[in-house]
ModelCIF file with pLDDT and N, C-alpha, C, O atoms, coordinates in Angstrom:
data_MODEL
#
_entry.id   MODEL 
#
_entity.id                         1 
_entity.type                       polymer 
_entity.pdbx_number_of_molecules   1 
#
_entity_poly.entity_id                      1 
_entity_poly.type                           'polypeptide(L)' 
_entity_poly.nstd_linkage                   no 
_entity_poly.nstd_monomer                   no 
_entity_poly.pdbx_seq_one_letter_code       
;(UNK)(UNK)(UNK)(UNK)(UNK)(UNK)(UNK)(UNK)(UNK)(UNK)(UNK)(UNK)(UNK)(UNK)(UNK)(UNK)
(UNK)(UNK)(UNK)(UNK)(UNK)(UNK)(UNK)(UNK)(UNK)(UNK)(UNK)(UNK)(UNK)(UNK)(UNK)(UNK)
(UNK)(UNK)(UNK)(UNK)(UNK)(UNK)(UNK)(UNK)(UNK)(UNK)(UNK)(UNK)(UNK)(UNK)(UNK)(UNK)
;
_entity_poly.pdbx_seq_one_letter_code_can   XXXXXXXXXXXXXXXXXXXXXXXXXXXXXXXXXXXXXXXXXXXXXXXX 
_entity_poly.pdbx_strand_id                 A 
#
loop_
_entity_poly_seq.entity_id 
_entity_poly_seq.num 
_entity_poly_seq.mon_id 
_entity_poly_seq.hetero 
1 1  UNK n 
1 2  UNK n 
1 3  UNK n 
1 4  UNK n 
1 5  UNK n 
1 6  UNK n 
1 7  UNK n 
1 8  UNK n 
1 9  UNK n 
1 10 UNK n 
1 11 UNK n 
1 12 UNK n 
1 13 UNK n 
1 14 UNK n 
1 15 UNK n 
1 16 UNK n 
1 17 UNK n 
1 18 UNK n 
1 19 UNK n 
1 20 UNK n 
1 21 UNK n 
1 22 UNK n 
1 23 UNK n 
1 24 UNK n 
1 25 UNK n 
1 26 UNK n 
1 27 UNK n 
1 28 UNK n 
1 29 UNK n 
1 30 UNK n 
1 31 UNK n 
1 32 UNK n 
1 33 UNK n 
1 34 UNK n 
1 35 UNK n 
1 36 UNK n 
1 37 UNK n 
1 38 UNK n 
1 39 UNK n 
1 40 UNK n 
1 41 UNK n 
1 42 UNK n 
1 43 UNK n 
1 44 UNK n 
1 45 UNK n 
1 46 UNK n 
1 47 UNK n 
1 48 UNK n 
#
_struct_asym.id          A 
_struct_asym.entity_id   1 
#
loop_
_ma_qa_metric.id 
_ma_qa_metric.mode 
_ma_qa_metric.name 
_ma_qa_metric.software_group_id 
_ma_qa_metric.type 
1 global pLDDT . pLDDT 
2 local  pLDDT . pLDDT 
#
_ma_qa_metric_global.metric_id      1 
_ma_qa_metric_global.metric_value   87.96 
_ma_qa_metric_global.model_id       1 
_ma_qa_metric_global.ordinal_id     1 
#
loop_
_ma_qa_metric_local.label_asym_id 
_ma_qa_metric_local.label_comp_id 
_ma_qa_metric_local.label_seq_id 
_ma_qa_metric_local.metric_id 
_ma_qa_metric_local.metric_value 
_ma_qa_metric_local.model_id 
_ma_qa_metric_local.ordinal_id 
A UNK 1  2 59.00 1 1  
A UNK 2  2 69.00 1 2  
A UNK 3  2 70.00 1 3  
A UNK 4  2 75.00 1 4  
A UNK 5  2 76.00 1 5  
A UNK 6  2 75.00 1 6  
A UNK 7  2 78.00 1 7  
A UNK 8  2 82.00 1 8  
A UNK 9  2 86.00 1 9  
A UNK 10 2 88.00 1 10 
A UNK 11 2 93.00 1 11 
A UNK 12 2 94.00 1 12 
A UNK 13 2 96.00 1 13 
A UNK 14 2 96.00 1 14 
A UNK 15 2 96.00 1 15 
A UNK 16 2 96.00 1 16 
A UNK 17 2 96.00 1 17 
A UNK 18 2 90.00 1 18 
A UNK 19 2 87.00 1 19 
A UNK 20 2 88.00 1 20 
A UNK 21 2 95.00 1 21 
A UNK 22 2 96.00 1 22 
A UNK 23 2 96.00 1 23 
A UNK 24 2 94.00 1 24 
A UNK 25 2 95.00 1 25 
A UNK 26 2 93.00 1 26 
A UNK 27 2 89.00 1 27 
A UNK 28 2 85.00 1 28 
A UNK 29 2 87.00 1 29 
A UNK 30 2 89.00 1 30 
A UNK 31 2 91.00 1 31 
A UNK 32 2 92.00 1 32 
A UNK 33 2 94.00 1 33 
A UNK 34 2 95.00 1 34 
A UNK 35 2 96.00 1 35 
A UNK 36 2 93.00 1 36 
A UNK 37 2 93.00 1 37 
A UNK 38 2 92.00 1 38 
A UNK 39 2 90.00 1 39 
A UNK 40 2 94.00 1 40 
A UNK 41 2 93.00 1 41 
A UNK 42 2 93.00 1 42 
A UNK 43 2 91.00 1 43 
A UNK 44 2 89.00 1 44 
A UNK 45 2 86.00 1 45 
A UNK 46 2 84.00 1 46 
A UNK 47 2 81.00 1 47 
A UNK 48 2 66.00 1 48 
#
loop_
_atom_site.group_PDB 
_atom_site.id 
_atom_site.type_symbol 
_atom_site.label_atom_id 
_atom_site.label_alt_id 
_atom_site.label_comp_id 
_atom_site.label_asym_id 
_atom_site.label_entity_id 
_atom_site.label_seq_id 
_atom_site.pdbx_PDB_ins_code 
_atom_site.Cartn_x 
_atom_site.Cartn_y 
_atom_site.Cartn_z 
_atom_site.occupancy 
_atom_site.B_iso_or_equiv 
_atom_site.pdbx_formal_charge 
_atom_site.auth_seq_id 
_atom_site.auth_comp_id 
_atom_site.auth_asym_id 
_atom_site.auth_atom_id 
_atom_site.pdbx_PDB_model_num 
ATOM 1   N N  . UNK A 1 1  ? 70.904 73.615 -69.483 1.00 59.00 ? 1  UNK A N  1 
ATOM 2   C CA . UNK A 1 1  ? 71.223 72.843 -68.317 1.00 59.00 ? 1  UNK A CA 1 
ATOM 3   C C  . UNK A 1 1  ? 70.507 71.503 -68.389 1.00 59.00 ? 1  UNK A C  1 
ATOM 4   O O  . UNK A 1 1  ? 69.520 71.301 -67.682 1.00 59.00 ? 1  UNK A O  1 
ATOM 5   N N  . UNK A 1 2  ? 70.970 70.594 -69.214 1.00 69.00 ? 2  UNK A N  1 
ATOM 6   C CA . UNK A 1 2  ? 70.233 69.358 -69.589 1.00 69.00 ? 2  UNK A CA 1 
ATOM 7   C C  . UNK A 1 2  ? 70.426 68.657 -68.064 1.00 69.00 ? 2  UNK A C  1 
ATOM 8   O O  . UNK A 1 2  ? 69.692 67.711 -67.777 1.00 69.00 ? 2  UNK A O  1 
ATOM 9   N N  . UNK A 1 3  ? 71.235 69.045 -67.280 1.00 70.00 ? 3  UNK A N  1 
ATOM 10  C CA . UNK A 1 3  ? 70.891 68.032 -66.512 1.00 70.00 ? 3  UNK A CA 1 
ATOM 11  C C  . UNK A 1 3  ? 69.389 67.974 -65.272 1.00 70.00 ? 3  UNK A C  1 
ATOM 12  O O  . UNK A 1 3  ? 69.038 67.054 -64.533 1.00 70.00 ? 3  UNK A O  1 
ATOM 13  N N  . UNK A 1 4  ? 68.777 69.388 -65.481 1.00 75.00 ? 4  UNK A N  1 
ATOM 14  C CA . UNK A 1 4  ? 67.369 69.544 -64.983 1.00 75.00 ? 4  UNK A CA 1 
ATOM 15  C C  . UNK A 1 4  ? 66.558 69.246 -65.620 1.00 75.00 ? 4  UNK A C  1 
ATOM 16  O O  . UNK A 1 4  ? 65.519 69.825 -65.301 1.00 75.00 ? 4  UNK A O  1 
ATOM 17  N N  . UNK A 1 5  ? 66.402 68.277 -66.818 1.00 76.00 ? 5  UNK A N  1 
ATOM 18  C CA . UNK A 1 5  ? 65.834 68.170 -67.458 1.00 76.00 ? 5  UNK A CA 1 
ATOM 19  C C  . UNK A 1 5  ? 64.134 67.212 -66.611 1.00 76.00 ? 5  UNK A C  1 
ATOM 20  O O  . UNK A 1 5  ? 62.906 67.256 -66.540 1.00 76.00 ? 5  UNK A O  1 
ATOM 21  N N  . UNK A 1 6  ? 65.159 66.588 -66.240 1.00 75.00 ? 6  UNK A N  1 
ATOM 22  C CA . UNK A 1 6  ? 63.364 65.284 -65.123 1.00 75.00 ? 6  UNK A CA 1 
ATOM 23  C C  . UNK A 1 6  ? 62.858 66.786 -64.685 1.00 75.00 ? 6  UNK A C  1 
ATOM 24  O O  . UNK A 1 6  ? 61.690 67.121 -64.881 1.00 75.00 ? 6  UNK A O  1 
ATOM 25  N N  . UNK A 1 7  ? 63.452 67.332 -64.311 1.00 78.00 ? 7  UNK A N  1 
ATOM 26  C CA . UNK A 1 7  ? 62.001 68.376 -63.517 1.00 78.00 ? 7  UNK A CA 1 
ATOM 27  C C  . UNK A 1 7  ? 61.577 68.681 -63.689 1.00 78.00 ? 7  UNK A C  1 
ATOM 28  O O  . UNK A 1 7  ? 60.468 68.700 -63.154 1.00 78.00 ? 7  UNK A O  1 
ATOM 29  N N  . UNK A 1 8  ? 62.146 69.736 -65.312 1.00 82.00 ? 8  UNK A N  1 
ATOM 30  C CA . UNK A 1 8  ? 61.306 71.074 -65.873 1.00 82.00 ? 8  UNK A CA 1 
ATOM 31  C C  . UNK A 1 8  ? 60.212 70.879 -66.092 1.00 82.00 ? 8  UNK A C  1 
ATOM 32  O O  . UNK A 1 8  ? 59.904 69.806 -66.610 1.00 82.00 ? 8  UNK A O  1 
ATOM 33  N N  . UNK A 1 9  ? 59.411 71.658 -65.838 1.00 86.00 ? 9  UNK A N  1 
ATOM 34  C CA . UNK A 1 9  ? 58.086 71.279 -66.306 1.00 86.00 ? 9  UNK A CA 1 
ATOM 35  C C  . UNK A 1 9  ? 56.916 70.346 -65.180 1.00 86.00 ? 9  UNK A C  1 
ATOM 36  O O  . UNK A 1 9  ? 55.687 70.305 -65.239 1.00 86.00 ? 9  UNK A O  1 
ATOM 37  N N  . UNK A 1 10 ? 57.544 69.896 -64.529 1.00 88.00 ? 10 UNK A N  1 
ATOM 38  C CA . UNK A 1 10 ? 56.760 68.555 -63.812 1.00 88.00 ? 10 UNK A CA 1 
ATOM 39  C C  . UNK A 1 10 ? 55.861 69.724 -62.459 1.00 88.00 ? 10 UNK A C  1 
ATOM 40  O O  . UNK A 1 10 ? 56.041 70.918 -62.222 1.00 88.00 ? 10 UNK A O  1 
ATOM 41  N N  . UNK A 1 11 ? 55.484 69.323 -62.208 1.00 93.00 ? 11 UNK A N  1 
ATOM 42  C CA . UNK A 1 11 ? 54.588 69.680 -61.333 1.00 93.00 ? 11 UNK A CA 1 
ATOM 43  C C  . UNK A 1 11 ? 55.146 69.359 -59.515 1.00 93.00 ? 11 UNK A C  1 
ATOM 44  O O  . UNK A 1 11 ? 55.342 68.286 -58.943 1.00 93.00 ? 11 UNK A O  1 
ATOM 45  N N  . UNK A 1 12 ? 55.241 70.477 -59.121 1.00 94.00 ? 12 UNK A N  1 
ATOM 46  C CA . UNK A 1 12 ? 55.932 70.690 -57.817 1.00 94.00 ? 12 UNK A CA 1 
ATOM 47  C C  . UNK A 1 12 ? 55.298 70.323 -56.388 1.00 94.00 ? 12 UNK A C  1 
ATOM 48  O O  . UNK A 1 12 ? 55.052 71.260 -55.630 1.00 94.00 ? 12 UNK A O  1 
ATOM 49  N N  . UNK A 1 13 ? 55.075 69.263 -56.059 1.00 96.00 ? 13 UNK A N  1 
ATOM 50  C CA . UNK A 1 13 ? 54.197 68.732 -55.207 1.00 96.00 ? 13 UNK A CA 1 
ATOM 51  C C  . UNK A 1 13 ? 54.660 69.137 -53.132 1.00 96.00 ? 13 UNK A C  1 
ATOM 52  O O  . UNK A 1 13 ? 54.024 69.072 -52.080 1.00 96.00 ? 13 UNK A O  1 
ATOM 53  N N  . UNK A 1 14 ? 55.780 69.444 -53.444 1.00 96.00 ? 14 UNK A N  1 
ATOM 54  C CA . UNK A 1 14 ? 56.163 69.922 -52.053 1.00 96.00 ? 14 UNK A CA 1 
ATOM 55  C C  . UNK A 1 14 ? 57.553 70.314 -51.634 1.00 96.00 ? 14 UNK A C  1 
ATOM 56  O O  . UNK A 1 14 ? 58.437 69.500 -51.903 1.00 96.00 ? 14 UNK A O  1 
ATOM 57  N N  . UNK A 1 15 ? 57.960 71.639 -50.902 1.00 96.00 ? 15 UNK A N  1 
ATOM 58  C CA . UNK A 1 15 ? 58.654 72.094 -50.460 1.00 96.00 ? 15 UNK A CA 1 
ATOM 59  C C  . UNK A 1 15 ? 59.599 71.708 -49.057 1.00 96.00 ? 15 UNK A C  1 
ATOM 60  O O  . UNK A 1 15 ? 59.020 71.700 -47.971 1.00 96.00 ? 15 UNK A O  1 
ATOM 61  N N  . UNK A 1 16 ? 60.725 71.464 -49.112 1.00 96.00 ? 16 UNK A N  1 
ATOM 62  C CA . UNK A 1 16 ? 61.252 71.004 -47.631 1.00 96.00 ? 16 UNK A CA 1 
ATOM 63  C C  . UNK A 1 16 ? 62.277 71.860 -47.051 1.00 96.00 ? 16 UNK A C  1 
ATOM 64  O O  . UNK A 1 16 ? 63.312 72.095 -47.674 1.00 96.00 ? 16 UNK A O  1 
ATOM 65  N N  . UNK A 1 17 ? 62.039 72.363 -45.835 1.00 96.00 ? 17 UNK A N  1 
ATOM 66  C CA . UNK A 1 17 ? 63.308 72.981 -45.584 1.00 96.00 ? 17 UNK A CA 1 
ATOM 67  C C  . UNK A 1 17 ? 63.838 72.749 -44.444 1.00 96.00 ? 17 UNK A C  1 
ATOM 68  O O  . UNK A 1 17 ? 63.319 72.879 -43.335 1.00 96.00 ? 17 UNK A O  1 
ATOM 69  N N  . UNK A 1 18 ? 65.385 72.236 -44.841 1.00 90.00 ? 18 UNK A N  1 
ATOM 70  C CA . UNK A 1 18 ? 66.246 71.604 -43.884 1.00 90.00 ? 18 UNK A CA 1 
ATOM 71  C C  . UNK A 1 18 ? 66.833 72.578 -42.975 1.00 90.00 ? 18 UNK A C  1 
ATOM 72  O O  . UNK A 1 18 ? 66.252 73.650 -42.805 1.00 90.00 ? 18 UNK A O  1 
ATOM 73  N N  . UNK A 1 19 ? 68.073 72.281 -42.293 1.00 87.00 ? 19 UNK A N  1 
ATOM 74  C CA . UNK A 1 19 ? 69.349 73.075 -41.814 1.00 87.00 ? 19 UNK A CA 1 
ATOM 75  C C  . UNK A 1 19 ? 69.998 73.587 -42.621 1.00 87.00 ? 19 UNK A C  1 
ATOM 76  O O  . UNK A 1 19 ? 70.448 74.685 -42.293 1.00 87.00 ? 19 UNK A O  1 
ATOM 77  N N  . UNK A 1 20 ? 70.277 73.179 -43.716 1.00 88.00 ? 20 UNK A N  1 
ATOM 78  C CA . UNK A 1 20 ? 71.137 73.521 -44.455 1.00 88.00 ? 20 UNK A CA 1 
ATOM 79  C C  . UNK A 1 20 ? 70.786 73.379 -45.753 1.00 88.00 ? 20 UNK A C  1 
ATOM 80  O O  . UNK A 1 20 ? 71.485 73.845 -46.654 1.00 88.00 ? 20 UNK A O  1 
ATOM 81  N N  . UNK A 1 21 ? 69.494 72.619 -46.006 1.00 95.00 ? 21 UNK A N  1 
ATOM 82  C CA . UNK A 1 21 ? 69.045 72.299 -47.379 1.00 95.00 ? 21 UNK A CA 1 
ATOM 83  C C  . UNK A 1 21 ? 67.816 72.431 -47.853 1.00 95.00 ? 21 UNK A C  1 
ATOM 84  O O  . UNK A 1 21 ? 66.895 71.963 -47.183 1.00 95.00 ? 21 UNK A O  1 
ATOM 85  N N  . UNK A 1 22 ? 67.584 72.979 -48.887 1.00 96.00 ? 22 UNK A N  1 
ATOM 86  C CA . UNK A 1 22 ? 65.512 73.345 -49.538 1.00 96.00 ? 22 UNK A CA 1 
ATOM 87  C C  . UNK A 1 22 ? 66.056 71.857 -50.091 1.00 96.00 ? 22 UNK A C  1 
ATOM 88  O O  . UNK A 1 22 ? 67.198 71.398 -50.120 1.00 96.00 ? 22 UNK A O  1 
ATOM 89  N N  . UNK A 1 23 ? 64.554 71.192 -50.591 1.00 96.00 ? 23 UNK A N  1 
ATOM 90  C CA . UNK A 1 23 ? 64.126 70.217 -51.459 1.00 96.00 ? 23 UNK A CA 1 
ATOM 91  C C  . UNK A 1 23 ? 63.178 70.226 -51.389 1.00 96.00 ? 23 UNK A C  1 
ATOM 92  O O  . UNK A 1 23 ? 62.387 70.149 -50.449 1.00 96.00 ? 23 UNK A O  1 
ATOM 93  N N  . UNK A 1 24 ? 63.051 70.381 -52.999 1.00 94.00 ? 24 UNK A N  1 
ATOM 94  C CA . UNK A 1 24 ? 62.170 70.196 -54.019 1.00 94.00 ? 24 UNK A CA 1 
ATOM 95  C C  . UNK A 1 24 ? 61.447 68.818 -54.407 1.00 94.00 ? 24 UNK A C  1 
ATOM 96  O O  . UNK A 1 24 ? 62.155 67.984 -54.971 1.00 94.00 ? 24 UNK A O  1 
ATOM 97  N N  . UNK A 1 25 ? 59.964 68.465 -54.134 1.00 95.00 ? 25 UNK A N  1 
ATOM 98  C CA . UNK A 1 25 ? 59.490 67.583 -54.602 1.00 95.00 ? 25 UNK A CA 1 
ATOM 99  C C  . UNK A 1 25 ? 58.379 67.556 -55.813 1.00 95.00 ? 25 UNK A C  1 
ATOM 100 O O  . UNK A 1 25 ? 57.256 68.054 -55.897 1.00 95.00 ? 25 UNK A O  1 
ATOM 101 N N  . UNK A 1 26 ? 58.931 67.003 -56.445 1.00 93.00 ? 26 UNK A N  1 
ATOM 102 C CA . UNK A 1 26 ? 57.994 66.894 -58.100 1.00 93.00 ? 26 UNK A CA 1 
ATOM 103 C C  . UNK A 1 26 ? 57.375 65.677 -57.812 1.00 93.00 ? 26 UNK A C  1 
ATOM 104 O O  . UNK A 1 26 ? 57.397 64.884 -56.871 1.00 93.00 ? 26 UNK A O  1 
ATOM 105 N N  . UNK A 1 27 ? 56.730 65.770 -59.058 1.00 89.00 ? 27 UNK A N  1 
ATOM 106 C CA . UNK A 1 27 ? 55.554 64.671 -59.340 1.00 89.00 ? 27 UNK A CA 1 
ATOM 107 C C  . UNK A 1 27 ? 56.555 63.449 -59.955 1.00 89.00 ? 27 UNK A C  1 
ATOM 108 O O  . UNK A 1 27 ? 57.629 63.868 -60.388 1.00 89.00 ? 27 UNK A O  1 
ATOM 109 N N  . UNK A 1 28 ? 56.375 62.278 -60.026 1.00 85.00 ? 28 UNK A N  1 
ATOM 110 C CA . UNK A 1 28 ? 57.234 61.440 -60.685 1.00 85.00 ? 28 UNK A CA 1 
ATOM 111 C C  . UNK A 1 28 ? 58.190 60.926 -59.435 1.00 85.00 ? 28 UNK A C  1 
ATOM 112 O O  . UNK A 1 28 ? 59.133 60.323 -59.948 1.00 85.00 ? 28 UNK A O  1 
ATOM 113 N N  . UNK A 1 29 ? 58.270 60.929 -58.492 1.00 87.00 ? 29 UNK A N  1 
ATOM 114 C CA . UNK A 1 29 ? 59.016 60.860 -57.130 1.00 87.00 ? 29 UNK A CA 1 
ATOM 115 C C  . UNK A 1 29 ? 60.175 61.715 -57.552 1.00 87.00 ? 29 UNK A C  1 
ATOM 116 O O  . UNK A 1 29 ? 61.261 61.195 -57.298 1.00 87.00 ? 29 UNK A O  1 
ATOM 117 N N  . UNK A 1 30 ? 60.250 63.347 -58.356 1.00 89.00 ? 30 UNK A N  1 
ATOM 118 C CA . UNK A 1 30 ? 61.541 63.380 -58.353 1.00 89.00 ? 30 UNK A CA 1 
ATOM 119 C C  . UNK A 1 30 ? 61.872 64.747 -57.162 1.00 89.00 ? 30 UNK A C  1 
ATOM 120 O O  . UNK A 1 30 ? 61.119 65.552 -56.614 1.00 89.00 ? 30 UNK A O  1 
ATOM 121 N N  . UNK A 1 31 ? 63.346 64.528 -57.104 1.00 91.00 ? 31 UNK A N  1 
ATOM 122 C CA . UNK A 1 31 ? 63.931 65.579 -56.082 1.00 91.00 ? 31 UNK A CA 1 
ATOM 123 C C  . UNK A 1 31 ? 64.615 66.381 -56.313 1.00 91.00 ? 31 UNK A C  1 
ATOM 124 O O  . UNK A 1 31 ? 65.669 65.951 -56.780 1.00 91.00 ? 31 UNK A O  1 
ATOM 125 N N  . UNK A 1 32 ? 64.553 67.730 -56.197 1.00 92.00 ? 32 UNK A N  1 
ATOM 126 C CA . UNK A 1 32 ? 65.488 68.848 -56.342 1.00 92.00 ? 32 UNK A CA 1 
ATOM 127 C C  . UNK A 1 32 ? 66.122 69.156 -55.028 1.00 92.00 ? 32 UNK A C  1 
ATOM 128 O O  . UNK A 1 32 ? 65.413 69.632 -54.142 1.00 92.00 ? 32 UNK A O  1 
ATOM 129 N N  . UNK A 1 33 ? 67.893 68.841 -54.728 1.00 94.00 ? 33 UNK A N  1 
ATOM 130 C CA . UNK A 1 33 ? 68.459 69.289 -53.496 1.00 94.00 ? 33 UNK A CA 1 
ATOM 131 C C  . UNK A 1 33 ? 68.990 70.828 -53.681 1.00 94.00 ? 33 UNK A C  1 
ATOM 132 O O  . UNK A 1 33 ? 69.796 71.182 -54.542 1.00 94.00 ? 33 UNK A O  1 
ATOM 133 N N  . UNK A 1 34 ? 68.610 71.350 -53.075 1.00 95.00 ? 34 UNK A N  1 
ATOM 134 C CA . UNK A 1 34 ? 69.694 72.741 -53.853 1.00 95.00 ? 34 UNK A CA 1 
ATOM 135 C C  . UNK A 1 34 ? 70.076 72.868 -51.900 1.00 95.00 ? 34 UNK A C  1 
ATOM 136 O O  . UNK A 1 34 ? 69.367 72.531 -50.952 1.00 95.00 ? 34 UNK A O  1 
ATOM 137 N N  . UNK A 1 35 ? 71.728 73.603 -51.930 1.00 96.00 ? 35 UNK A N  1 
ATOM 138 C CA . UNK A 1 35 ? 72.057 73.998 -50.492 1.00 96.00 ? 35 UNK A CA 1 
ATOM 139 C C  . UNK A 1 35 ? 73.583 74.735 -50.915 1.00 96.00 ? 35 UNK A C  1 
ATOM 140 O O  . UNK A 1 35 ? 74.225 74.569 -51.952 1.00 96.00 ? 35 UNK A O  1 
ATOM 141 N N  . UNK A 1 36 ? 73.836 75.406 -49.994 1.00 93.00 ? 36 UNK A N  1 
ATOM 142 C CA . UNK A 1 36 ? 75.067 76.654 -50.144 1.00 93.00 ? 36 UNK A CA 1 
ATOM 143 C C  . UNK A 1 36 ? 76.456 75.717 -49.633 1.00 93.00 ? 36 UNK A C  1 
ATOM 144 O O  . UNK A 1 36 ? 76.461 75.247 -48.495 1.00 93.00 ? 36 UNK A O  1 
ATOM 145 N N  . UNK A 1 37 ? 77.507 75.516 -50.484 1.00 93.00 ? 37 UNK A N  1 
ATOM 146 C CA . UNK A 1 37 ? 78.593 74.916 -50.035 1.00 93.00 ? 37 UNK A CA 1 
ATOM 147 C C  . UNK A 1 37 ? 79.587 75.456 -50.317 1.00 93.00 ? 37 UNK A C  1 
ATOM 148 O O  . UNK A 1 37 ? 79.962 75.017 -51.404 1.00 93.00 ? 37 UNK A O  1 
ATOM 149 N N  . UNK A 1 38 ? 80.504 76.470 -49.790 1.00 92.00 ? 38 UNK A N  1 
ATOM 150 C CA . UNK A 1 38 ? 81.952 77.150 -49.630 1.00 92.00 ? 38 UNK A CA 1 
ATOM 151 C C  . UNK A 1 38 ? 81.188 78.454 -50.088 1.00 92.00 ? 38 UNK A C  1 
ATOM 152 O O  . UNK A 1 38 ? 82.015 79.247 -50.539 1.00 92.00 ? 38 UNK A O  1 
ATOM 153 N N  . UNK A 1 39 ? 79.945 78.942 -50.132 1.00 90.00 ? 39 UNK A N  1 
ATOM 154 C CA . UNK A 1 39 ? 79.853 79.656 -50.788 1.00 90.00 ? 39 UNK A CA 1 
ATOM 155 C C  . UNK A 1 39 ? 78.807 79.787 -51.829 1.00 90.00 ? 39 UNK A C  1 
ATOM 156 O O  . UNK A 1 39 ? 78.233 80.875 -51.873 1.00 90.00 ? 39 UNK A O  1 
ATOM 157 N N  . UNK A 1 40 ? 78.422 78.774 -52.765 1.00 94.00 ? 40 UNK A N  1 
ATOM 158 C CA . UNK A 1 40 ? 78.291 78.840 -54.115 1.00 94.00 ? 40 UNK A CA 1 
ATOM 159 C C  . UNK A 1 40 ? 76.813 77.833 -53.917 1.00 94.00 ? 40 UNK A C  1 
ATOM 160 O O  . UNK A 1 40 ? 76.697 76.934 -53.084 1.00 94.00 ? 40 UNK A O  1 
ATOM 161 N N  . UNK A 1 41 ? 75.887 78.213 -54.802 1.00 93.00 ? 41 UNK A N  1 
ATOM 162 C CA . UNK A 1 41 ? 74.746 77.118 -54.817 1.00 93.00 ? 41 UNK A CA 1 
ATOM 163 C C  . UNK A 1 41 ? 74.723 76.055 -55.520 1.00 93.00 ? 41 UNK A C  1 
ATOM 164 O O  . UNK A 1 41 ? 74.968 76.109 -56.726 1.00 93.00 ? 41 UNK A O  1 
ATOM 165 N N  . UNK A 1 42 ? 74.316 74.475 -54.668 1.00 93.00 ? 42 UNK A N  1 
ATOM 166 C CA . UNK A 1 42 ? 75.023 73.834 -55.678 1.00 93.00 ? 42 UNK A CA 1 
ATOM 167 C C  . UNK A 1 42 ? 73.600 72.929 -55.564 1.00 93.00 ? 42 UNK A C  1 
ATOM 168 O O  . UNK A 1 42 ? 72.787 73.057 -54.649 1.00 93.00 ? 42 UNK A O  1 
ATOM 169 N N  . UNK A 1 43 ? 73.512 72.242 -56.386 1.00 91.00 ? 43 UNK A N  1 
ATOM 170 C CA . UNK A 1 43 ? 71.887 71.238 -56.887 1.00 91.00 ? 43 UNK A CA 1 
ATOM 171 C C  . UNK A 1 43 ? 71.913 69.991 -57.099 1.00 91.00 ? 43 UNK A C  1 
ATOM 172 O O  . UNK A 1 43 ? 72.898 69.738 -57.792 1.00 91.00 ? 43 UNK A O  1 
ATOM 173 N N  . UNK A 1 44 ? 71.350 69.113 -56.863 1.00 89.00 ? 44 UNK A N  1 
ATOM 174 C CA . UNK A 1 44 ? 71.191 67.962 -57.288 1.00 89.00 ? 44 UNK A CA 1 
ATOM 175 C C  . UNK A 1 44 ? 70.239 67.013 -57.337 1.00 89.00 ? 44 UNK A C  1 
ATOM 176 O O  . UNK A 1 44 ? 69.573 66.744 -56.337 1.00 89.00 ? 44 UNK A O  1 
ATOM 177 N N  . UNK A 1 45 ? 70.089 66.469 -58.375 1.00 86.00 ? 45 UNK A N  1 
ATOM 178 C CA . UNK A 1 45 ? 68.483 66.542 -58.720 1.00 86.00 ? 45 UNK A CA 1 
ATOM 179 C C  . UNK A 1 45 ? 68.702 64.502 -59.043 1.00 86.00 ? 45 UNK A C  1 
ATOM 180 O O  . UNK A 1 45 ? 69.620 63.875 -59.573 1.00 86.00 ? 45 UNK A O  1 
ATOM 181 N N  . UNK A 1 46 ? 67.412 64.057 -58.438 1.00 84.00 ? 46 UNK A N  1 
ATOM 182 C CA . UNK A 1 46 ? 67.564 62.281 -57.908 1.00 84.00 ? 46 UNK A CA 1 
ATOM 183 C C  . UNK A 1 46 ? 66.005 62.163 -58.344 1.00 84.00 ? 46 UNK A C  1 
ATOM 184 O O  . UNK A 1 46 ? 65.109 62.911 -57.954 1.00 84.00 ? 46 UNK A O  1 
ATOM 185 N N  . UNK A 1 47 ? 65.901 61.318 -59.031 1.00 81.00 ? 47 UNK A N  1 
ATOM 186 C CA . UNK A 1 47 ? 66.959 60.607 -60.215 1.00 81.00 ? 47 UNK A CA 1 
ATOM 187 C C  . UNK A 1 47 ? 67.614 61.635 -60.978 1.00 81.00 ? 47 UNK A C  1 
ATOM 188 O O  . UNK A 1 47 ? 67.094 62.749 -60.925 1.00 81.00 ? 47 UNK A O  1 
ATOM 189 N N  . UNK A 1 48 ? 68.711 61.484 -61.719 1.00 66.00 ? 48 UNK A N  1 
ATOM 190 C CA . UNK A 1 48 ? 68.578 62.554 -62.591 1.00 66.00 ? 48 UNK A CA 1 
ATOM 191 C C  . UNK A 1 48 ? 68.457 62.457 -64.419 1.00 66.00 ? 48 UNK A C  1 
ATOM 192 O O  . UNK A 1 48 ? 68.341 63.486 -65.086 1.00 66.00 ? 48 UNK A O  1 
#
C-alpha cells in the first residue's frame, strides 16, 4: 500500500475523534483520515 507510505513508521503524536471521522496525527505535520462511507473504510492520508 505505497500510498501510506509518509506515515509508516513516523511517530503518532495524536488521536482525533470526530462525528464521523478518527484522525491520525504523525510527526512531520502528517494526517491519517480514516471514516466509514456506504459501508466500507476508506483513508486518506495529507500530504500524501
Amino acid at each position: 500500500m505505497a500510498k501510506f507510505d509518509g506515515v509508516k513508521g513516523q511517530e503518532l503524536l495524536d488521536v482525533e475523534i470526530g462525528d464521523n471521522e478518527l484522525t491520525l496525527v504523525f510527526k512531520d505535520n502528517r494526517f491519517l483520515f480514516v471514516r466509514i462511507e456506504n459501508g466500507r473504510i476508506v483513508c486518506e492520508s495529507v500530504p500524501e
